[in-house]
C-alpha positions in Angstrom: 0.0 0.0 0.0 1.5 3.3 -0.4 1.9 5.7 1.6 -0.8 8.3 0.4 -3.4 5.8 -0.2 -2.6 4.4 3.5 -3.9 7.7 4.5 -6.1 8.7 2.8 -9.3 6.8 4.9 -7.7 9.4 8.0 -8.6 12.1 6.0 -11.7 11.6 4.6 -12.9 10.1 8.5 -11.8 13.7 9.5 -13.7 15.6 6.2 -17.0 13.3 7.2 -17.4 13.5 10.6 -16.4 17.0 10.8 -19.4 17.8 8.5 -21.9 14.8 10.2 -21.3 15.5 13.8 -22.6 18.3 14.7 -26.2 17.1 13.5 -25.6 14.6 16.8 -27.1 14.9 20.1 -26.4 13.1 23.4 -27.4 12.6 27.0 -26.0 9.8 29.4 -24.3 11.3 32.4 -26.0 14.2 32.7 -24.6 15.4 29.4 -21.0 14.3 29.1 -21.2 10.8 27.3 -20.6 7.4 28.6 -17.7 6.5 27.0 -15.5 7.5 24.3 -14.6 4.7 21.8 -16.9 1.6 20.0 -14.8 -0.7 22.8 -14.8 1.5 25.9 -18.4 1.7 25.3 -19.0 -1.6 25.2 -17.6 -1.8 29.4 -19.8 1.1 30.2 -17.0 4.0 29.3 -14.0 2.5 31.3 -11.2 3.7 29.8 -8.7 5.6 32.0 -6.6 2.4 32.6 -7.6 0.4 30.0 -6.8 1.8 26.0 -8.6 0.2 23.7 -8.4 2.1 20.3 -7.7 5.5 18.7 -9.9 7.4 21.0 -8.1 6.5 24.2 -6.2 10.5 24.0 -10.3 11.4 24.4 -10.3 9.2 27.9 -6.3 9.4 29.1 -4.2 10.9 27.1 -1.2 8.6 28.6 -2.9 5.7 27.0 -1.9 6.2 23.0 1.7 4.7 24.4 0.5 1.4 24.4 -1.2 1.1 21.3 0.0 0.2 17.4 -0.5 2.6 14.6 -4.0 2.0 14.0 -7.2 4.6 12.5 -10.7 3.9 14.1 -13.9 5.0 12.8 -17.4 4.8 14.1 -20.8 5.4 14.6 -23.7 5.4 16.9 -26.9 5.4 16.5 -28.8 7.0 19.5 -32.6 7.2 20.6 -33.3 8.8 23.9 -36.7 8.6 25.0 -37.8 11.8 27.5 -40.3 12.9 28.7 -42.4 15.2 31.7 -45.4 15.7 33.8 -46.8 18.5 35.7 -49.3 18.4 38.4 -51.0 20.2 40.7 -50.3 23.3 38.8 -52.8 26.6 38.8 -52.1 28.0 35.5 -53.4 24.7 33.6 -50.4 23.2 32.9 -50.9 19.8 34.2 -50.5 17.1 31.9 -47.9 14.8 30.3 -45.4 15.5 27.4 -43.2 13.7 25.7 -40.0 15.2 24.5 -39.7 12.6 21.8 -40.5 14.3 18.6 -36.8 13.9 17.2 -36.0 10.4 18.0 -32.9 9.3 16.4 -29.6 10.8 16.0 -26.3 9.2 14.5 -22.6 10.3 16.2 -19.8 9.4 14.2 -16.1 9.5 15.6 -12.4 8.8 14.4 -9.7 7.9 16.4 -6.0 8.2 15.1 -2.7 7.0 17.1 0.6 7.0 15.1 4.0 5.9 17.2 6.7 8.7 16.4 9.4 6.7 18.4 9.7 4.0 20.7 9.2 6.5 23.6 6.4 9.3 21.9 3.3 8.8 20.4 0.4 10.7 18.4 -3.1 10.6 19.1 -6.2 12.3 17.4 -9.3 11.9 18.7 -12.4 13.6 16.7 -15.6 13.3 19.1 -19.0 13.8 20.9 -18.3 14.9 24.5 -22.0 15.8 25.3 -24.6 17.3 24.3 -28.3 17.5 25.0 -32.2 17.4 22.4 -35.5 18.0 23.5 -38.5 18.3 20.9 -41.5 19.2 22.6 -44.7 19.2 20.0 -47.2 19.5 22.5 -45.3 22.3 24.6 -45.3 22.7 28.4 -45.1 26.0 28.6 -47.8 27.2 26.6 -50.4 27.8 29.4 -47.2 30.2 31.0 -47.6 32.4 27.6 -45.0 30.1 25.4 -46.5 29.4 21.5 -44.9 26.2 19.3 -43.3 23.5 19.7 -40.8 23.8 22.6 -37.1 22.4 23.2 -33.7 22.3 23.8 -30.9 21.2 21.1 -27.1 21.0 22.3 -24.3 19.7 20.0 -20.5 19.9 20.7 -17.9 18.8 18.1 -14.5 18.1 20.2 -11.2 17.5 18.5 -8.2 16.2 20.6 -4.6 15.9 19.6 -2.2 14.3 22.1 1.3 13.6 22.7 2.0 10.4 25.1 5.7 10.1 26.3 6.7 6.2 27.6 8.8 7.3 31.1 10.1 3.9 31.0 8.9 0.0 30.2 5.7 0.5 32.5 4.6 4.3 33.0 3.5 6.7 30.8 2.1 10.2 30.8 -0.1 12.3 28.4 -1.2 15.6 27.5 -3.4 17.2 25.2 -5.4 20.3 23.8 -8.8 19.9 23.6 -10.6 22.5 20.5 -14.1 22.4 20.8 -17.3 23.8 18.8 -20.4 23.8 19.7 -24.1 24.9 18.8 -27.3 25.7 20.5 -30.8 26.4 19.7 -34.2 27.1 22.2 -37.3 27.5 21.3 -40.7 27.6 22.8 -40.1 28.9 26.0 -41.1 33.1 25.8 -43.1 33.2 28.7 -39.6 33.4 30.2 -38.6 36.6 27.7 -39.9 39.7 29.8 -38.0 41.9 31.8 -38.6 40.6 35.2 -37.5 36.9 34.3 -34.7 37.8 31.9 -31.5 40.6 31.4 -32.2 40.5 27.8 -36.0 39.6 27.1 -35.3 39.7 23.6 -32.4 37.0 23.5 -33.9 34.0 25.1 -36.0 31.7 23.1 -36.9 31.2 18.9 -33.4 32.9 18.2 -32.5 30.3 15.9 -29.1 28.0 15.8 -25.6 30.0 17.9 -22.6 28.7 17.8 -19.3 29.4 19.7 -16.0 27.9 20.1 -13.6 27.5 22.9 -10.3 24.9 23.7 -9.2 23.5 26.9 -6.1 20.8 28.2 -5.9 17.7 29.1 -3.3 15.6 31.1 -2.6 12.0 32.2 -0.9 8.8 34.0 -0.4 5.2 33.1 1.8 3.1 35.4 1.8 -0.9 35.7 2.5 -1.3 39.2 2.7 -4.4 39.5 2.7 -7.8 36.5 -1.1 -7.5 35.4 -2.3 -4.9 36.9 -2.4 -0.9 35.6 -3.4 2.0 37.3 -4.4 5.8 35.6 -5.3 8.8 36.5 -6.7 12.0 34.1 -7.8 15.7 34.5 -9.7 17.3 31.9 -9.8 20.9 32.2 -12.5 23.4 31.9 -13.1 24.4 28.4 -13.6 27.7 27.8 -16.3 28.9 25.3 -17.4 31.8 23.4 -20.8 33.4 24.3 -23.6 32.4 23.2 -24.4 35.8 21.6 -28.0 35.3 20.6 -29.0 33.6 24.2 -27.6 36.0 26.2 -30.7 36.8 28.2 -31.2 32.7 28.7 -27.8 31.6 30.3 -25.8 33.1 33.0 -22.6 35.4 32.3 -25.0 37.1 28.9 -24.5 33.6 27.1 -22.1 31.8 28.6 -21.7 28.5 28.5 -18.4 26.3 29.1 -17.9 22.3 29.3 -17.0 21.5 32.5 -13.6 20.6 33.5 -13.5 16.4 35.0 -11.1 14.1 36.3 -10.7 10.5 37.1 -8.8 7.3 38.1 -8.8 4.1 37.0 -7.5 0.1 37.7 -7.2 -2.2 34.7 -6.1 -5.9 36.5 -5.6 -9.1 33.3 -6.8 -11.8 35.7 -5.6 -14.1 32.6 -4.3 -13.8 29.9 -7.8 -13.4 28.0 -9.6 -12.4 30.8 -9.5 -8.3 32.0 -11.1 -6.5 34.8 -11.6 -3.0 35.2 -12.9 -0.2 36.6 -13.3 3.8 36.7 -14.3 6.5 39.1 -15.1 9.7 37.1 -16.4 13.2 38.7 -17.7 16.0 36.3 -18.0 19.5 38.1 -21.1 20.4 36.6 -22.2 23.2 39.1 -19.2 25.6 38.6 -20.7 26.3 35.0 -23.0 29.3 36.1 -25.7 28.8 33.1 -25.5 24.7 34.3 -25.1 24.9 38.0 -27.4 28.2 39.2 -30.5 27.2 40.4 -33.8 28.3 38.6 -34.7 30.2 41.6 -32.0 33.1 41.2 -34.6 34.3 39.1 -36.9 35.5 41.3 -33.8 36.6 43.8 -32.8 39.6 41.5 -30.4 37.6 39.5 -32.8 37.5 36.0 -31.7 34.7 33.0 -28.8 35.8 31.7 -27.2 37.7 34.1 -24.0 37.2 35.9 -25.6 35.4 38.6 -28.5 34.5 36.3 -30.7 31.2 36.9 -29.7 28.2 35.2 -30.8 24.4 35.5 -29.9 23.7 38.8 -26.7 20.8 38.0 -25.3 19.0 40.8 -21.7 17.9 40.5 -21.2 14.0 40.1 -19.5 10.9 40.0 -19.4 8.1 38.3 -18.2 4.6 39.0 -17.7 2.4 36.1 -16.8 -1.6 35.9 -16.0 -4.1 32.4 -14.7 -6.9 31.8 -12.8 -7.9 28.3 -12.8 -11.5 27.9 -10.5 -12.5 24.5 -12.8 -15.9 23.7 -10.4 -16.9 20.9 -7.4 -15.0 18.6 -10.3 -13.7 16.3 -13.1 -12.9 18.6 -13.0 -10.6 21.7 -16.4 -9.8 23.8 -16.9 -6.9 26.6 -19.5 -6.0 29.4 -20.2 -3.7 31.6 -22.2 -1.7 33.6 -21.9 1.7 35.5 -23.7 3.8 38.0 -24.1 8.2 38.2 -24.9 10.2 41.0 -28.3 12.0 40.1 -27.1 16.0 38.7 -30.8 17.1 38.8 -32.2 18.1 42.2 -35.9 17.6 42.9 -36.2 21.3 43.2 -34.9 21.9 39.7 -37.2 20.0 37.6 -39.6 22.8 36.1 -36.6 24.0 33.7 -35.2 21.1 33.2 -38.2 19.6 31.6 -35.7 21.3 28.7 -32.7 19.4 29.7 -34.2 15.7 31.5 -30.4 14.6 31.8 -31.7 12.1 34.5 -29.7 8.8 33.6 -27.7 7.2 36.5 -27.1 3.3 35.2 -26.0 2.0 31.9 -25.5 -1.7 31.2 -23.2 -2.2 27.6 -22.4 -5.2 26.0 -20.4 -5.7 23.0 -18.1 -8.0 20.5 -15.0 -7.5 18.2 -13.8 -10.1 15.5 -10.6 -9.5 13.5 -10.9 -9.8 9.9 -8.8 -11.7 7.3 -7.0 -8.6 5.9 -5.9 -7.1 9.5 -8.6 -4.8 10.6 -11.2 -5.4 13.2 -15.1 -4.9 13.1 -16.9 -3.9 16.9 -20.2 -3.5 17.7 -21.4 -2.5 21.0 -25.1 -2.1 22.8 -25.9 -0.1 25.7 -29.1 0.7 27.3 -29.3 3.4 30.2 -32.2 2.5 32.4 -35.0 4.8 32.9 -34.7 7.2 35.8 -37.3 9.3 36.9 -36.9 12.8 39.0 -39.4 13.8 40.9 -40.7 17.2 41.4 -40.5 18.9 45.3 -41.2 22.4 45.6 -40.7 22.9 41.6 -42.4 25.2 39.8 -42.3 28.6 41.5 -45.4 30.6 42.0 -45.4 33.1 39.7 -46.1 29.9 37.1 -48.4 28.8 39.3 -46.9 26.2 41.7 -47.1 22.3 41.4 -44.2 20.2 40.7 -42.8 18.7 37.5 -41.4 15.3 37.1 -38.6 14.5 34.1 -37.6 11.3 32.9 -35.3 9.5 30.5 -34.4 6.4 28.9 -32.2 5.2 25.9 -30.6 2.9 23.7 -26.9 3.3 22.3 -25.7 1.2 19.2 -22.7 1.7 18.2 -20.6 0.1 15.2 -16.6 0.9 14.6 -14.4 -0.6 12.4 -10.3 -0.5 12.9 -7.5 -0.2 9.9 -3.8 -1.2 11.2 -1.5 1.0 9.5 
């Protein structure tokens, strides 16, 4: 094969799902996704320990030093199923909604790894970090003054280049820059656009599609410390977005809206040689994103939508404990499981505005398989399903909409199929 016609499927995976992803949408914990990678979705998103393919800068960026020259591609195909209810509510808002009128969304990725010498390596992951859709054709805010259809629509496009430096035959460490675009669109929510609710009535809802872009850094740790059994640690940092220019009386800070920064550690033990365990603790610091974290009820405390201290959706911080297990059942066939459990972000308090955002998922269960082909690459396929979860309303919807309580839920189903070139 030669040498520009080895390459070329990297860039044309790059040109494609530059152009595809930002049609994606996503929602697992709270709105950061499960797991980066056909493989590491498969065992629920472990991944800080355990490298499995080109995405692994995306998860550690220490773990490209233990992987071959490879290119991975894939695709999910996604179908979140949310919904809300309101009761006891005085304006005539009670009723059930589903959120469901956009069902299906496809996410492509690409991961890259290239070894530049025995000690540095090259990674370049091209992803989905998170994102969030809610389509609303009955909408739940129309006895509050709201007209149409209402709902939320989040994509982020993240693209991660890495460097991984081998310290010696068992540790490695990692660091990467993380550019990120992203878009958002609202709609059918004006009974929030007047001056007492919002900074900038005029900014809030049926603005059309914003975008804004923003980069941040990531760094990481892989050490055996002991035969069979690998440690890792990573730390994603904040990243840093434009404004959201045509929101700027919805979110906090006149548009703001950042990713927020996470970090984890992992344990990756090969009980035999075919048979892995591992696991993943993950936190995601949700609440120090203003337009994420403020409660709803700054609103009515002279802090208005979009103001520096502005209400928001009411995120708690949380973790996120992950176990898999890889199990190679012959030289040509590998299969994975897993399953992994989130603290709830959304606070029973917080439900009236997150009807928008129902990012209620705390436990995933994956499955998944991989069988090498006869020319060298690799087919994977993996299945997850989150389980439904179901907040509660307590004390939700303030009284100036009438009172009651709101109650969100959400369910879905993840499959995912990637396919691996050695180069």
């Amino acid at each position: 094969m030669s040498r520009s016609s080895r390459h070329s499927p990297l860039l044309y995976s790059v040109l494609l799902a530059g152009i595809a992803l930002p049609g994606s949408a996503l929602a697992t914990n709270g709105y950061f996704t499960h797991g980066f990678g056909v493989r590491a979705q498969a065992v629920a998103g472990v991944g800080i320990a355990l490298p499995q393919d080109g995405l692994a800068a995306a998860n550690n960026p220490a773990g490209t030093a233990g992987l071959n020259n490879r290119l991975d591609l894939g695709a999910a195909w996604f179908r979140p199923s949310r919904g809300a209810s309101i009761s006891g509510n005085r304006a005539g808002a009670n009723g059930s909604f589903s959120g469901d009128d956009t069902e299906n969304f496809l996410i492509p990725e690409l991961g890259y790894v290239r070894q530049l010498s025995e000690q540095l390596s090259f990674g370049f992951a091209l992803h989905a970090n998170g994102g969030m859709n809610t389509d609303y054709g009955r909408n739940p805010f129309a006895p509050f003054g709201s007209a149409g259809s209402a709902g939320v629509n989040l994509e982020q496009l993240f693209i991660t280049p890495s460097l991984a430096w081998k310290l010696d035959d068992r540790h490695s460490i990692g660091i990467a820059t993380t550019v990120a675009y992203q878009r958002f669109e609202m709609k059918g929510v004006q009974a929030f656009a007047n001056p007492f609710f919002s900074a900038s009535p005029s900014d809030v809802s049926n603005k059309g599609v914003d975008s804004s872009t923003g980069w941040g850094w990531k760094l990481g740790w892989t050490g055996e410390v002991s035969p069979g059994l690998t440690l890792g640690a990573t730390y994603s940092s904040r990243v840093e977005m434009g404004r959201f220019g045509s929101y700027k009386g919805l979110f906090a800070e006149r548009g703001g809206f950042d990713v927020p920064a996470s970090y984890g550690v992992g344990v990756a033990w090969t009980a035999t040689g075919a048979l892995t365990v591992a696991s993943d603790w993950q936190r995601i610091e949700y609440s120090d994103v203003k337009s994420v974290g403020n409660p709803l009820a700054n609103l009515l405390m002279g802090n208005p939508l979009g103001s520096n201290n502005g209400g928001g959706f009411g995120w708690r911080d949380i973790s996120v404990v992950k176990l898999g297990v890889v199990h190679a059942w012959s030289d040509a066939i590998t299969l994975r499981a897993g399953v992994s459990h989130a603290q709830q972000p959304i606070p029973s308090s917080e439900t009236f505005f997150n009807i928008l955002a129902p990012g209620t998922i705390e436990d995933h269960v994956s499955a998944g398989i991989s069988w090498k082909t006869a020319n060298g690459g690799e087919w994977t396929v993996s299945y997850t399903h989150a389980l439904e979860e179901e907040v509660n309303g307590k004390g939700s919807i303030p009284m100036p909409f009438g009172g009651g309580e709101a109650d969100v839920s959400l369910k879905e189903d993840i499959l995912s199929v990637g396919y691996t070139f050695a180069l």
